[in-house]
N, CA, C and O atoms as a GROMACS GRO file, in nm:
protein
  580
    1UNK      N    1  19.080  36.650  18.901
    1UNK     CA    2  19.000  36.603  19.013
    1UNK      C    3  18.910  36.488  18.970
    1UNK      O    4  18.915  36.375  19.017
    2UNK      N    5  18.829  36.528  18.876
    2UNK     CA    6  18.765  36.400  18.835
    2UNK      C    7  18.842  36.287  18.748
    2UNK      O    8  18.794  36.174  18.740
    3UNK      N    9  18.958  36.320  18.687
    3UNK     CA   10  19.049  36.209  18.672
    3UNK      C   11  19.083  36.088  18.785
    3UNK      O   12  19.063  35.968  18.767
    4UNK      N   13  19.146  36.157  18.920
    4UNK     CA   14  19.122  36.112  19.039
    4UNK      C   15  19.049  36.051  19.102
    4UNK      O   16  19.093  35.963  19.175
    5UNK      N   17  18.926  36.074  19.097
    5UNK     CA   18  18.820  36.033  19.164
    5UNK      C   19  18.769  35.931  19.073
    5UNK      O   20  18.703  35.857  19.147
    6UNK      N   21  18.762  35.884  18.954
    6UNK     CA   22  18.753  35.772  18.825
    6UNK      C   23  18.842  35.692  18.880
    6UNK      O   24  18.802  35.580  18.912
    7UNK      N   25  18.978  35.726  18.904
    7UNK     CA   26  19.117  35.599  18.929
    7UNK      C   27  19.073  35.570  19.026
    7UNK      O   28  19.066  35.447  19.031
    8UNK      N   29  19.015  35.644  19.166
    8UNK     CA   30  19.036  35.582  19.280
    8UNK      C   31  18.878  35.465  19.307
    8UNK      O   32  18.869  35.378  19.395
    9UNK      N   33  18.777  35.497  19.210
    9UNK     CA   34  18.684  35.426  19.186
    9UNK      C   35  18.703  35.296  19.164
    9UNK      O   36  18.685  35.192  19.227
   10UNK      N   37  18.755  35.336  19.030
   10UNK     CA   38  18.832  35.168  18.945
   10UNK      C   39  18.972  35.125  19.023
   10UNK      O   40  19.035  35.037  18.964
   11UNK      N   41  19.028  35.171  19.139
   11UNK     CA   42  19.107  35.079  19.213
   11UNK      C   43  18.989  35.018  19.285
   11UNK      O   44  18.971  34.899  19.262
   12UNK      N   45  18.881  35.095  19.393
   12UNK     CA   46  18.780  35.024  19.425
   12UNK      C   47  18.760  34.936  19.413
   12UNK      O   48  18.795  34.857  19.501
   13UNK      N   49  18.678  34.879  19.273
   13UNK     CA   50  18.590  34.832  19.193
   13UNK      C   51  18.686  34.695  19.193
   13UNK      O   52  18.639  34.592  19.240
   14UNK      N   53  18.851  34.696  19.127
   14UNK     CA   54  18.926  34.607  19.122
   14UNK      C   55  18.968  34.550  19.263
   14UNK      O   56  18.981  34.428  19.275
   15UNK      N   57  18.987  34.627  19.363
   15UNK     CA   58  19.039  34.555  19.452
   15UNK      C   59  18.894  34.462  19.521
   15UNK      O   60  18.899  34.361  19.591
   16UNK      N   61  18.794  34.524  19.481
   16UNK     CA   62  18.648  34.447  19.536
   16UNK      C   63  18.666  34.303  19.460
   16UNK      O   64  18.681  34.198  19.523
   17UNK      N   65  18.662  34.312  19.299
   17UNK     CA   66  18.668  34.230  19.269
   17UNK      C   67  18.773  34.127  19.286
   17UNK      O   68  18.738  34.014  19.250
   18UNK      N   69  18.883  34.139  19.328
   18UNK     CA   70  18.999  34.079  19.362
   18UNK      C   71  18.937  34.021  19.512
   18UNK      O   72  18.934  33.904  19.549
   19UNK      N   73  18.919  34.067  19.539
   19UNK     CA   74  18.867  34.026  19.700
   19UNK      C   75  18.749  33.936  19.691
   19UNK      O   76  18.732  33.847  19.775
   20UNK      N   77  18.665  33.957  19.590
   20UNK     CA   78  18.618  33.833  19.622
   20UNK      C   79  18.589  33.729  19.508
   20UNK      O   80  18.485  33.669  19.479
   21UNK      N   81  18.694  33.726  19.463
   21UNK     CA   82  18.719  33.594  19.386
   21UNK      C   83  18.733  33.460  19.451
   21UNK      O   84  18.836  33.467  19.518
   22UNK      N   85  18.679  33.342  19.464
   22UNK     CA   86  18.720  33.225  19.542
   22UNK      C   87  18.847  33.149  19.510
   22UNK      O   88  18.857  33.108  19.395
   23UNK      N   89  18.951  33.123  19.600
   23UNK     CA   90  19.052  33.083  19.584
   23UNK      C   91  19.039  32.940  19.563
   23UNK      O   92  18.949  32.876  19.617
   24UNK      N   93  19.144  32.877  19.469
   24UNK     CA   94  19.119  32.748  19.369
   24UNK      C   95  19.096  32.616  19.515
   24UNK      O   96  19.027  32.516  19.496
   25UNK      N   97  19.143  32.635  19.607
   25UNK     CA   98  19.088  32.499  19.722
   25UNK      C   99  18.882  32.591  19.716
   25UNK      O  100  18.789  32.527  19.666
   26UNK      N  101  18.869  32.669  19.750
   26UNK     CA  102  18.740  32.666  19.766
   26UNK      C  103  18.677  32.650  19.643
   26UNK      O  104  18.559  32.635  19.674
   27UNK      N  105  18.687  32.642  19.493
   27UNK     CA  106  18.589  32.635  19.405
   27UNK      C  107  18.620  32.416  19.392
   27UNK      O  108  18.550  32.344  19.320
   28UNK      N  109  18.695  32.382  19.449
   28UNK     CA  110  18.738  32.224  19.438
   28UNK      C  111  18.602  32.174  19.557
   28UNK      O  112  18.562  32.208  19.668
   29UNK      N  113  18.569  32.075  19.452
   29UNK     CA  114  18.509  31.987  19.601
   29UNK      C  115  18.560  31.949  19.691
   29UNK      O  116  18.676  31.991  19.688
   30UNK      N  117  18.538  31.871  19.804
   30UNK     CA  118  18.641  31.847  19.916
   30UNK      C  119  18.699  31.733  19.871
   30UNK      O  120  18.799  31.706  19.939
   31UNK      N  121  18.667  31.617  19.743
   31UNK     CA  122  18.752  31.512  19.784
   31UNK      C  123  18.852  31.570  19.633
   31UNK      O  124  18.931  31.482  19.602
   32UNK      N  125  18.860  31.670  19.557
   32UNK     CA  126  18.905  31.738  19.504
   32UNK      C  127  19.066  31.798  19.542
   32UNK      O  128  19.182  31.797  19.502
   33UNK      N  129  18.970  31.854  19.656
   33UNK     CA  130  19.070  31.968  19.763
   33UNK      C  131  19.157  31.861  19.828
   33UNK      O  132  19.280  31.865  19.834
   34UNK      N  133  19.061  31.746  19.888
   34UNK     CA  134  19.191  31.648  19.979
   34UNK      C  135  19.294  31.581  19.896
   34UNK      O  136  19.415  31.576  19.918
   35UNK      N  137  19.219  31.525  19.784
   35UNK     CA  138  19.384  31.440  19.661
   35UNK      C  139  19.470  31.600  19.667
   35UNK      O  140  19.570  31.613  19.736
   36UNK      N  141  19.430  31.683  19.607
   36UNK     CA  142  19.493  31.792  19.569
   36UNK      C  143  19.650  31.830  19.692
   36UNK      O  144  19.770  31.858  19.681
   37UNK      N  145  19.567  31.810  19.782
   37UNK     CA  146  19.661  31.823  19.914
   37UNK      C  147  19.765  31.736  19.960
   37UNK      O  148  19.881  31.771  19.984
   38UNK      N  149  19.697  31.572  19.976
   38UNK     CA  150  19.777  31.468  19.944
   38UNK      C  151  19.903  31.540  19.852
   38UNK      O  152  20.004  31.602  19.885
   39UNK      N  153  19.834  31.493  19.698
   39UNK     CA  154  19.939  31.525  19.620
   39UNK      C  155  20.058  31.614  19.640
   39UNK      O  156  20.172  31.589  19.601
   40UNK      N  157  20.002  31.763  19.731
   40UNK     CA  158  20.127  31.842  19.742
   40UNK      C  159  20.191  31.804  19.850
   40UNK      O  160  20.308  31.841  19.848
   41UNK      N  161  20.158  31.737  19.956
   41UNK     CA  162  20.225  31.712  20.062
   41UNK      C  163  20.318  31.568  20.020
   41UNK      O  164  20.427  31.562  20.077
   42UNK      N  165  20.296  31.492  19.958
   42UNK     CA  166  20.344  31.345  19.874
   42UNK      C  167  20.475  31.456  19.799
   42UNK      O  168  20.586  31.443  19.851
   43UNK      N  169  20.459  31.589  19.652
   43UNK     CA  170  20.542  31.649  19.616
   43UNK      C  171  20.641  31.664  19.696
   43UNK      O  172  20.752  31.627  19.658
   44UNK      N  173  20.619  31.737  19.865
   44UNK     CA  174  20.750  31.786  19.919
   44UNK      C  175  20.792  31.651  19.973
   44UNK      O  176  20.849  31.667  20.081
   45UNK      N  177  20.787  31.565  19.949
   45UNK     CA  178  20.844  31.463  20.037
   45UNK      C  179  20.913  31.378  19.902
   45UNK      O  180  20.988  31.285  19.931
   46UNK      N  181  20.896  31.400  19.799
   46UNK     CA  182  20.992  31.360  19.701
   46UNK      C  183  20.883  31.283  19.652
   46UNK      O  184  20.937  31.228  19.556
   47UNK      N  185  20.760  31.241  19.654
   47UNK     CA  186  20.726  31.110  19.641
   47UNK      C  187  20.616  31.147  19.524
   47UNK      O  188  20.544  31.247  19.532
   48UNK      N  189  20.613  31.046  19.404
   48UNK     CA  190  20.451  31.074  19.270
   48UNK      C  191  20.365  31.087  19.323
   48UNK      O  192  20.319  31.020  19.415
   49UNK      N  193  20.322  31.187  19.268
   49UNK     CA  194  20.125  31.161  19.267
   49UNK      C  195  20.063  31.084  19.271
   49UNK      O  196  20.092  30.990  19.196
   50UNK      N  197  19.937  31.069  19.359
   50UNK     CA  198  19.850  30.956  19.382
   50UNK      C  199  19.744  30.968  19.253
   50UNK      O  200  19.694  31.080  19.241
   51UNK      N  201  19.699  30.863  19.149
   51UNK     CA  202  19.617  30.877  19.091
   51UNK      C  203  19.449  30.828  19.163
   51UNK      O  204  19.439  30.728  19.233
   52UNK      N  205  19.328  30.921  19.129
   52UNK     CA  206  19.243  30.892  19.196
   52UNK      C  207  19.145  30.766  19.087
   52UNK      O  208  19.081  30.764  18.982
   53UNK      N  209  19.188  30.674  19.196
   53UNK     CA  210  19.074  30.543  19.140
   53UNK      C  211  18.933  30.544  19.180
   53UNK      O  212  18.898  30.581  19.292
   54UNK      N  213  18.854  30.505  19.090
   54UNK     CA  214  18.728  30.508  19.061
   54UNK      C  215  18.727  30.398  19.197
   54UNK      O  216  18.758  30.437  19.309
   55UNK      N  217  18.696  30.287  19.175
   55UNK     CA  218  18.677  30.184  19.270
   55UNK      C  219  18.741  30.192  19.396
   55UNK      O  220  18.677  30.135  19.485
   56UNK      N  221  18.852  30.249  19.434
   56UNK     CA  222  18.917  30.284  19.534
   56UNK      C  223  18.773  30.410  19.566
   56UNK      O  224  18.683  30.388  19.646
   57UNK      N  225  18.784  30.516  19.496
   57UNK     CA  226  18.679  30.589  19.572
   57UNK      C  227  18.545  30.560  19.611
   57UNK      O  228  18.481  30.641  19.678
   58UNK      N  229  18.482  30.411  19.562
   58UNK     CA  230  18.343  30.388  19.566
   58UNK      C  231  18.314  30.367  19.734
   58UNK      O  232  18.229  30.398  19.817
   59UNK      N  233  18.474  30.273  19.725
   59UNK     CA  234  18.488  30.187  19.890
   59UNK      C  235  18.495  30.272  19.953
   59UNK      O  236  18.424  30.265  20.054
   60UNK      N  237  18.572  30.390  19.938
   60UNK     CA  238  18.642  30.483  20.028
   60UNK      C  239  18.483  30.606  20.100
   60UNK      O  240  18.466  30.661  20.208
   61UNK      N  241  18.401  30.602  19.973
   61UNK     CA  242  18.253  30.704  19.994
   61UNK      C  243  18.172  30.620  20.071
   61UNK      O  244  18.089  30.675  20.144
   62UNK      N  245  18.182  30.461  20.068
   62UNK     CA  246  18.054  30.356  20.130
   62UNK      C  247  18.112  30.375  20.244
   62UNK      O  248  18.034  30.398  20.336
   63UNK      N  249  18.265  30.374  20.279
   63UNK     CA  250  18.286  30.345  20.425
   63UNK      C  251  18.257  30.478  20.514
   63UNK      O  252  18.246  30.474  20.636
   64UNK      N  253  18.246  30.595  20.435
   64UNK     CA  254  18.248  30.760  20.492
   64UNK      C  255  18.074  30.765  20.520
   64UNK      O  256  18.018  30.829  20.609
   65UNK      N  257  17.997  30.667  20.400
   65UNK     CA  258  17.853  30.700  20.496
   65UNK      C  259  17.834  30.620  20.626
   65UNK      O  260  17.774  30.651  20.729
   66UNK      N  261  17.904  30.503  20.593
   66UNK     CA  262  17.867  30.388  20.769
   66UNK      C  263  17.925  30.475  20.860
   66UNK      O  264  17.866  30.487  20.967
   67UNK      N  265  18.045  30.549  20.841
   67UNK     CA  266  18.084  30.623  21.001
   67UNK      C  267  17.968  30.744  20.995
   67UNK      O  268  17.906  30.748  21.101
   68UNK      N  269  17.938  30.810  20.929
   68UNK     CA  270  17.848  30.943  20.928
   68UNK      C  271  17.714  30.851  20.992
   68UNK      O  272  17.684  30.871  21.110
   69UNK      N  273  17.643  30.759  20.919
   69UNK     CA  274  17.566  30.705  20.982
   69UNK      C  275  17.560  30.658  21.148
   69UNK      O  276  17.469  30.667  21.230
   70UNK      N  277  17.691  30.608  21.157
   70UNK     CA  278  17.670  30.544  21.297
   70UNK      C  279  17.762  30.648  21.418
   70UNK      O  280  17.789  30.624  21.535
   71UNK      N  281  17.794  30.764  21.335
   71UNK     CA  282  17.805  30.886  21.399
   71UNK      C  283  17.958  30.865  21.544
   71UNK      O  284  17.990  30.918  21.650
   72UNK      N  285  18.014  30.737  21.438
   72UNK     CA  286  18.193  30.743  21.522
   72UNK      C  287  18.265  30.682  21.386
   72UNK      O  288  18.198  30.646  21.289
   73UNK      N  289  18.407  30.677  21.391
   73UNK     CA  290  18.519  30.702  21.321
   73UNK      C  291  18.587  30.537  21.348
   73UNK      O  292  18.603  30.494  21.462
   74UNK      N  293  18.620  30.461  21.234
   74UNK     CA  294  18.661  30.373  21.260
   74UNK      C  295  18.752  30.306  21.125
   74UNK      O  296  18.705  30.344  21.018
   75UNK      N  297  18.841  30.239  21.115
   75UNK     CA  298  18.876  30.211  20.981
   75UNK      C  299  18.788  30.104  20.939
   75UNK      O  300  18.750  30.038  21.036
   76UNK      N  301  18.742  30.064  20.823
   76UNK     CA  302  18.686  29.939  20.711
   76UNK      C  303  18.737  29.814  20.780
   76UNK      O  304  18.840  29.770  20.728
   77UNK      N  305  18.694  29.748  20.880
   77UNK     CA  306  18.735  29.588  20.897
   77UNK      C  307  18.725  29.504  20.762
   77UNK      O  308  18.748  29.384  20.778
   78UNK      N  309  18.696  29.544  20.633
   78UNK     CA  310  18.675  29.453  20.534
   78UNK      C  311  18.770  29.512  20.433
   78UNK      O  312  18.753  29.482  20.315
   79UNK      N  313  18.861  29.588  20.465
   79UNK     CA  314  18.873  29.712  20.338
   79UNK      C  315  18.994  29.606  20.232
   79UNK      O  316  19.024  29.654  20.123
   80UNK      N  317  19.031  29.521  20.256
   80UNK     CA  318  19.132  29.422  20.184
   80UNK      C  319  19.040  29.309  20.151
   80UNK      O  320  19.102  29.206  20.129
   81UNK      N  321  18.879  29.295  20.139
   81UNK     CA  322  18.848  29.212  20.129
   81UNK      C  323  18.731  29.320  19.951
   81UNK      O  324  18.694  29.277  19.841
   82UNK      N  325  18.719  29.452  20.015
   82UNK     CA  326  18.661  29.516  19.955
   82UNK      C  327  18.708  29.635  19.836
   82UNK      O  328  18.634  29.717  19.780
   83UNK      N  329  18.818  29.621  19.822
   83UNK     CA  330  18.912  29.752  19.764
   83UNK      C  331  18.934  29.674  19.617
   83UNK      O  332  18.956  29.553  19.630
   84UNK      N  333  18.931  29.729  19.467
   84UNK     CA  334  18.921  29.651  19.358
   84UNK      C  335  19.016  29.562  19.372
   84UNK      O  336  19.102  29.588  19.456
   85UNK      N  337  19.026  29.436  19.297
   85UNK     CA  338  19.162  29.310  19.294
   85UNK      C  339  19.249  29.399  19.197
   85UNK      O  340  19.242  29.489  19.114
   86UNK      N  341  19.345  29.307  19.269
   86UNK     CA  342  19.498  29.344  19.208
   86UNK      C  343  19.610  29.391  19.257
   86UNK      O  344  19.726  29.385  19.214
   87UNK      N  345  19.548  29.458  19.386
   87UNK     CA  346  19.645  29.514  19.487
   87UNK      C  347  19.748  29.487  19.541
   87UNK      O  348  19.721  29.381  19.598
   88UNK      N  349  19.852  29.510  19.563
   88UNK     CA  350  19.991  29.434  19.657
   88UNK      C  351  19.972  29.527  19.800
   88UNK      O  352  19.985  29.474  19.910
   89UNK      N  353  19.943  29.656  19.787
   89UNK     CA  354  19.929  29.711  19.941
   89UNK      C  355  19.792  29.775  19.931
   89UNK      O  356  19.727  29.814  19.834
   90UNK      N  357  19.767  29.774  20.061
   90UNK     CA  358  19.679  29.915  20.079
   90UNK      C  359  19.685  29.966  20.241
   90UNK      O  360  19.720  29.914  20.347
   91UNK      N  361  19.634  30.095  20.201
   91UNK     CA  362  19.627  30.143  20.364
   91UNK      C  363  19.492  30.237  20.340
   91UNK      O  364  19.434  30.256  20.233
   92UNK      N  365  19.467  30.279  20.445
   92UNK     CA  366  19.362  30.381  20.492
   92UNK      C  367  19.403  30.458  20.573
   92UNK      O  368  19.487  30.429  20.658
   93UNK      N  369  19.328  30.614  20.553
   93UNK     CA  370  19.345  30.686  20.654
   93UNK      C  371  19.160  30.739  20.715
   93UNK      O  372  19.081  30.721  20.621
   94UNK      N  373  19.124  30.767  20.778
   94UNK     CA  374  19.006  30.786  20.850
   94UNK      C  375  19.031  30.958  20.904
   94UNK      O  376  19.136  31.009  20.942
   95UNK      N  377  18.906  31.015  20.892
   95UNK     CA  378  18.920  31.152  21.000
   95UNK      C  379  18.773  31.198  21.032
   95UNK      O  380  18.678  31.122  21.010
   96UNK      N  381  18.761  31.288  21.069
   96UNK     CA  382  18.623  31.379  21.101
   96UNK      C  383  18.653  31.525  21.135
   96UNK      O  384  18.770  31.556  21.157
   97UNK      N  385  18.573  31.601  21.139
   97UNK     CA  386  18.577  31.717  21.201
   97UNK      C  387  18.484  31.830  21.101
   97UNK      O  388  18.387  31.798  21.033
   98UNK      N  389  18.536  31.955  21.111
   98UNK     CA  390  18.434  32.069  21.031
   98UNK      C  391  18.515  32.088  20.923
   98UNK      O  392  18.449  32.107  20.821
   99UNK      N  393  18.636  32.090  20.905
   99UNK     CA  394  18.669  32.120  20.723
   99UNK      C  395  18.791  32.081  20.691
   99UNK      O  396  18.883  32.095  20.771
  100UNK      N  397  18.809  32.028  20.574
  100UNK     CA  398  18.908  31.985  20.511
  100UNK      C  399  19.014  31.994  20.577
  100UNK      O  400  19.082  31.900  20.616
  101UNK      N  401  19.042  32.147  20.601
  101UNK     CA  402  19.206  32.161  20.595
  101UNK      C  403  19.229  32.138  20.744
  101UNK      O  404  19.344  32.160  20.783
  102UNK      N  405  19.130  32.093  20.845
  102UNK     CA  406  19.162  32.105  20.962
  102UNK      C  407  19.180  31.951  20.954
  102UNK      O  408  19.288  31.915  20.999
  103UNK      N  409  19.104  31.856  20.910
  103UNK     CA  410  19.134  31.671  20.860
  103UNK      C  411  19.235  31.673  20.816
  103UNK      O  412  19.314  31.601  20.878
  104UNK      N  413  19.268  31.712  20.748
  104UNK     CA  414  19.434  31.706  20.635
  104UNK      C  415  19.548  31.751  20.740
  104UNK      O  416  19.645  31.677  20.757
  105UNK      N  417  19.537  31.856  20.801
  105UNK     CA  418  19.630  31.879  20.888
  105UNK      C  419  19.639  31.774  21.004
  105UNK      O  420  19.737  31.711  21.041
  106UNK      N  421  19.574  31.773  21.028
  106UNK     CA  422  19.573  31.630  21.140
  106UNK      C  423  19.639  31.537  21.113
  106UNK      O  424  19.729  31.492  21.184
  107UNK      N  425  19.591  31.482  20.977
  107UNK     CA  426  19.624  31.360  20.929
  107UNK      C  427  19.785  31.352  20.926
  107UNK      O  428  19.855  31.263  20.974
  108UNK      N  429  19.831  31.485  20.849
  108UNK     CA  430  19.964  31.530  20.801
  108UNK      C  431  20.032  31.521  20.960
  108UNK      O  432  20.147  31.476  20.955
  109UNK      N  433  20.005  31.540  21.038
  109UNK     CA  434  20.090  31.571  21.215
  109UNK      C  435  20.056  31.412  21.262
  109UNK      O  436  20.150  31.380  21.334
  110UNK      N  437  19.983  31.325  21.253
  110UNK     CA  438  20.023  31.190  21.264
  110UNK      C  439  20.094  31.089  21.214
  110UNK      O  440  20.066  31.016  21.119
  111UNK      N  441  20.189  31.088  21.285
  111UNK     CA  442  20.280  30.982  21.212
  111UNK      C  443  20.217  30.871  21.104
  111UNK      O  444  20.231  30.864  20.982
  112UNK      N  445  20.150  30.795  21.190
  112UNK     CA  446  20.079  30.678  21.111
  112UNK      C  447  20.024  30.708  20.987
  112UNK      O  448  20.059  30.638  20.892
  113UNK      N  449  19.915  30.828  20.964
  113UNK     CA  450  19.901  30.876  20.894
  113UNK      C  451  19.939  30.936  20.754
  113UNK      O  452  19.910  30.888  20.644
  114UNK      N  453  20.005  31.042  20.777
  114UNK     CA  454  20.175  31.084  20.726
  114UNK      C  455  20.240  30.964  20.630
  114UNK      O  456  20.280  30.975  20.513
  115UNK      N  457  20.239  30.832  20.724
  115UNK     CA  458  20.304  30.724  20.643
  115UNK      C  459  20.250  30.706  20.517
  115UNK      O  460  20.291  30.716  20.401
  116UNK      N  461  20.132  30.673  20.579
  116UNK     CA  462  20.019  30.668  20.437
  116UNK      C  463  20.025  30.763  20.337
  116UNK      O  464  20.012  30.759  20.215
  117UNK      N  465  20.042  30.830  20.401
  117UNK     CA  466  20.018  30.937  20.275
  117UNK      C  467  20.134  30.968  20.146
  117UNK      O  468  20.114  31.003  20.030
  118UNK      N  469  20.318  30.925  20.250
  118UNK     CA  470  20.424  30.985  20.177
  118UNK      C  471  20.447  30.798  20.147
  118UNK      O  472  20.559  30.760  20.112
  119UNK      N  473  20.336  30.699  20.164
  119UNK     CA  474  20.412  30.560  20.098
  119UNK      C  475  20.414  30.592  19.950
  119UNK      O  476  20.317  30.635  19.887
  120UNK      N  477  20.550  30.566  19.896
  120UNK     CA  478  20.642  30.519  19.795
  120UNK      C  479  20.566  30.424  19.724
  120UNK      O  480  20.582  30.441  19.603
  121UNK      N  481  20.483  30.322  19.753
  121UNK     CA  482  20.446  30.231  19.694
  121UNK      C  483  20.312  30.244  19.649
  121UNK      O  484  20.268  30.167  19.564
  122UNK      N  485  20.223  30.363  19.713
  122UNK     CA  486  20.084  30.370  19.654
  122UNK      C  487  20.088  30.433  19.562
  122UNK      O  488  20.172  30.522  19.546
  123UNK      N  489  19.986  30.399  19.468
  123UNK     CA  490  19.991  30.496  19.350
  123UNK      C  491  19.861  30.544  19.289
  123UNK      O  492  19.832  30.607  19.187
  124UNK      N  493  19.776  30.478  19.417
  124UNK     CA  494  19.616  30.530  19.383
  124UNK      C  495  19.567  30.542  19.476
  124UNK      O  496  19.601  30.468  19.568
  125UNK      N  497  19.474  30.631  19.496
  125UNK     CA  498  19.358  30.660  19.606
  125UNK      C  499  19.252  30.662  19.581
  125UNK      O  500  19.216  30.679  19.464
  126UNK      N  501  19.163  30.645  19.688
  126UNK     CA  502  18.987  30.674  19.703
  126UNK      C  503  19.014  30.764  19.838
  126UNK      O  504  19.086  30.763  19.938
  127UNK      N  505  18.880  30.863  19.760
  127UNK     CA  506  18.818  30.956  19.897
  127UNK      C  507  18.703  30.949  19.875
  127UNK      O  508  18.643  30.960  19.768
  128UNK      N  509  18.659  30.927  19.994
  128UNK     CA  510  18.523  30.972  20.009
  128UNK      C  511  18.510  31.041  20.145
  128UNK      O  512  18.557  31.012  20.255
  129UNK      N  513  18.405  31.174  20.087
  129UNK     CA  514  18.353  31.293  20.210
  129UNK      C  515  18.234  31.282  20.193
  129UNK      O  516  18.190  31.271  20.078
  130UNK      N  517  18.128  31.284  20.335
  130UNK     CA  518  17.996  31.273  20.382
  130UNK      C  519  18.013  31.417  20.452
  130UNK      O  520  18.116  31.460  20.504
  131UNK      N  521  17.907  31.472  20.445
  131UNK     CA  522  17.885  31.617  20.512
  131UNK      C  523  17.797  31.570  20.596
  131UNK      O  524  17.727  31.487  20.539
  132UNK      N  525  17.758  31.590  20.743
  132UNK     CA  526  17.618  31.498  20.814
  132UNK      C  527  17.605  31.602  20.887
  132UNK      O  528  17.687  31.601  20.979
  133UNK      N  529  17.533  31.699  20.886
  133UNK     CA  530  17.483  31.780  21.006
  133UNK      C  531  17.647  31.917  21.040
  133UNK      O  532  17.657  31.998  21.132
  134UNK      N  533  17.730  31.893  20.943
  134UNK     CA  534  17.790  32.000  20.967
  134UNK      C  535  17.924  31.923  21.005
  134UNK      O  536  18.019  31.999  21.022
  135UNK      N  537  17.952  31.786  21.021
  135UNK     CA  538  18.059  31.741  21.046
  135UNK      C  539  18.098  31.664  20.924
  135UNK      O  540  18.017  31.598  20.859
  136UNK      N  541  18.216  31.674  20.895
  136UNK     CA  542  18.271  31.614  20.733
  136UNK      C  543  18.336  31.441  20.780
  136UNK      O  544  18.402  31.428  20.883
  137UNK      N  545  18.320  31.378  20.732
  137UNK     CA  546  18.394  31.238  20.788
  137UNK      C  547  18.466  31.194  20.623
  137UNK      O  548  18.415  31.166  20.514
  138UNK      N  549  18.590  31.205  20.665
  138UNK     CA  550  18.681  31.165  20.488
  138UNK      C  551  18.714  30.975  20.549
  138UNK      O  552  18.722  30.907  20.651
  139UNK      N  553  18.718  30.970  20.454
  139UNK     CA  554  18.798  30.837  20.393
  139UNK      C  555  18.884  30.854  20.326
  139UNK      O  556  18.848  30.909  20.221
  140UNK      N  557  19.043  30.823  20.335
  140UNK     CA  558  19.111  30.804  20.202
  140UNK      C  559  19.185  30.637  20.200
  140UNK      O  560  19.274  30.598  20.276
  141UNK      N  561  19.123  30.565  20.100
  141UNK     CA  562  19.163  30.460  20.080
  141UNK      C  563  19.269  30.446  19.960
  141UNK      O  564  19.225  30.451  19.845
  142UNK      N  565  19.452  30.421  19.989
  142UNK     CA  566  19.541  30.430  19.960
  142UNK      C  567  19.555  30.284  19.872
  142UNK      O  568  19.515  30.192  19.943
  143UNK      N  569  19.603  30.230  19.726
  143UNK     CA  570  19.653  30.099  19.703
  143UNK      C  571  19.789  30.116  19.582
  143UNK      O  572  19.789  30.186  19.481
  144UNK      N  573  19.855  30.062  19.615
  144UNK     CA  574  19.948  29.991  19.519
  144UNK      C  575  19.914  29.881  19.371
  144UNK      O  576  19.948  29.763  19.380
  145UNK      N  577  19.873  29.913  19.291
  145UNK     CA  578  19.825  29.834  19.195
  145UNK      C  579  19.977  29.856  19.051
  145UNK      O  580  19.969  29.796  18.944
   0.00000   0.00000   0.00000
């Protein structure tokens, strides 16, 4: 009996602790979690990994505070004037909403989007995420270098 009542403790105890361990997207930051995602969604489509550029992400975080600031969604009118030299392509993708995976999914169900994400020819990204009052606004700025 008290053998029993020890096992069924320490299943307890383990399944508590199993339960609340944070799963590897929640211990990632969000622009962590979004390459991370990219990347696997780029995997099923046959296509390399995006490496994350420093300077690609500086542009990609400045342009995520002007939309958080001015509180609408728009792409970089400068972003080929502003993205490091050297580039042959670039693209952007833009989003908003309350969390990652609901931006990423979006992004992933728009064509235009989608493009960006499974182009063949990029091979680096910038993200930048602004948190403003509970709404997340990403940037991912895509280049070919």
């Amino acid at each position: 009996m008290k053998r029993s009542a020890a096992l069924l403790v320490s299943i307890l105890i383990s399944g508590l602790m199993w339960a609340s361990t944070p799963t590897v997207s929640a211990a990632l930051t969000p622009e962590a979690d979004l390459i991370a995602r990219i990347n696997e969604f780029r995997a099923g489509g046959g296509v390399p990994d995006l490496a994350l550029d420093p300077g690609l992400s500086a542009v990609a975080q400045s342009w995520a505070e002007t939309m958080a600031r001015n509180g609408a969604g728009s792409h970089n009118p400068a972003l080929s004037q502003v993205v490091p030299p050297g580039w042959r392509a670039i693209g952007e993708n833009v989003g908003w909403g309350g969390d990652i995976a609901a931006i990423d999914n979006f992004l992933r169900n728009s064509p235009v989007h989608a493009a960006n994400m499974l182009n063949a020819q990029f091979n680096r990204i910038g993200i930048g995420v602004v948190n403003a009052g509970g709404k997340l606004w990403v940037v991912e700025d895509f280049g070919a270098y």
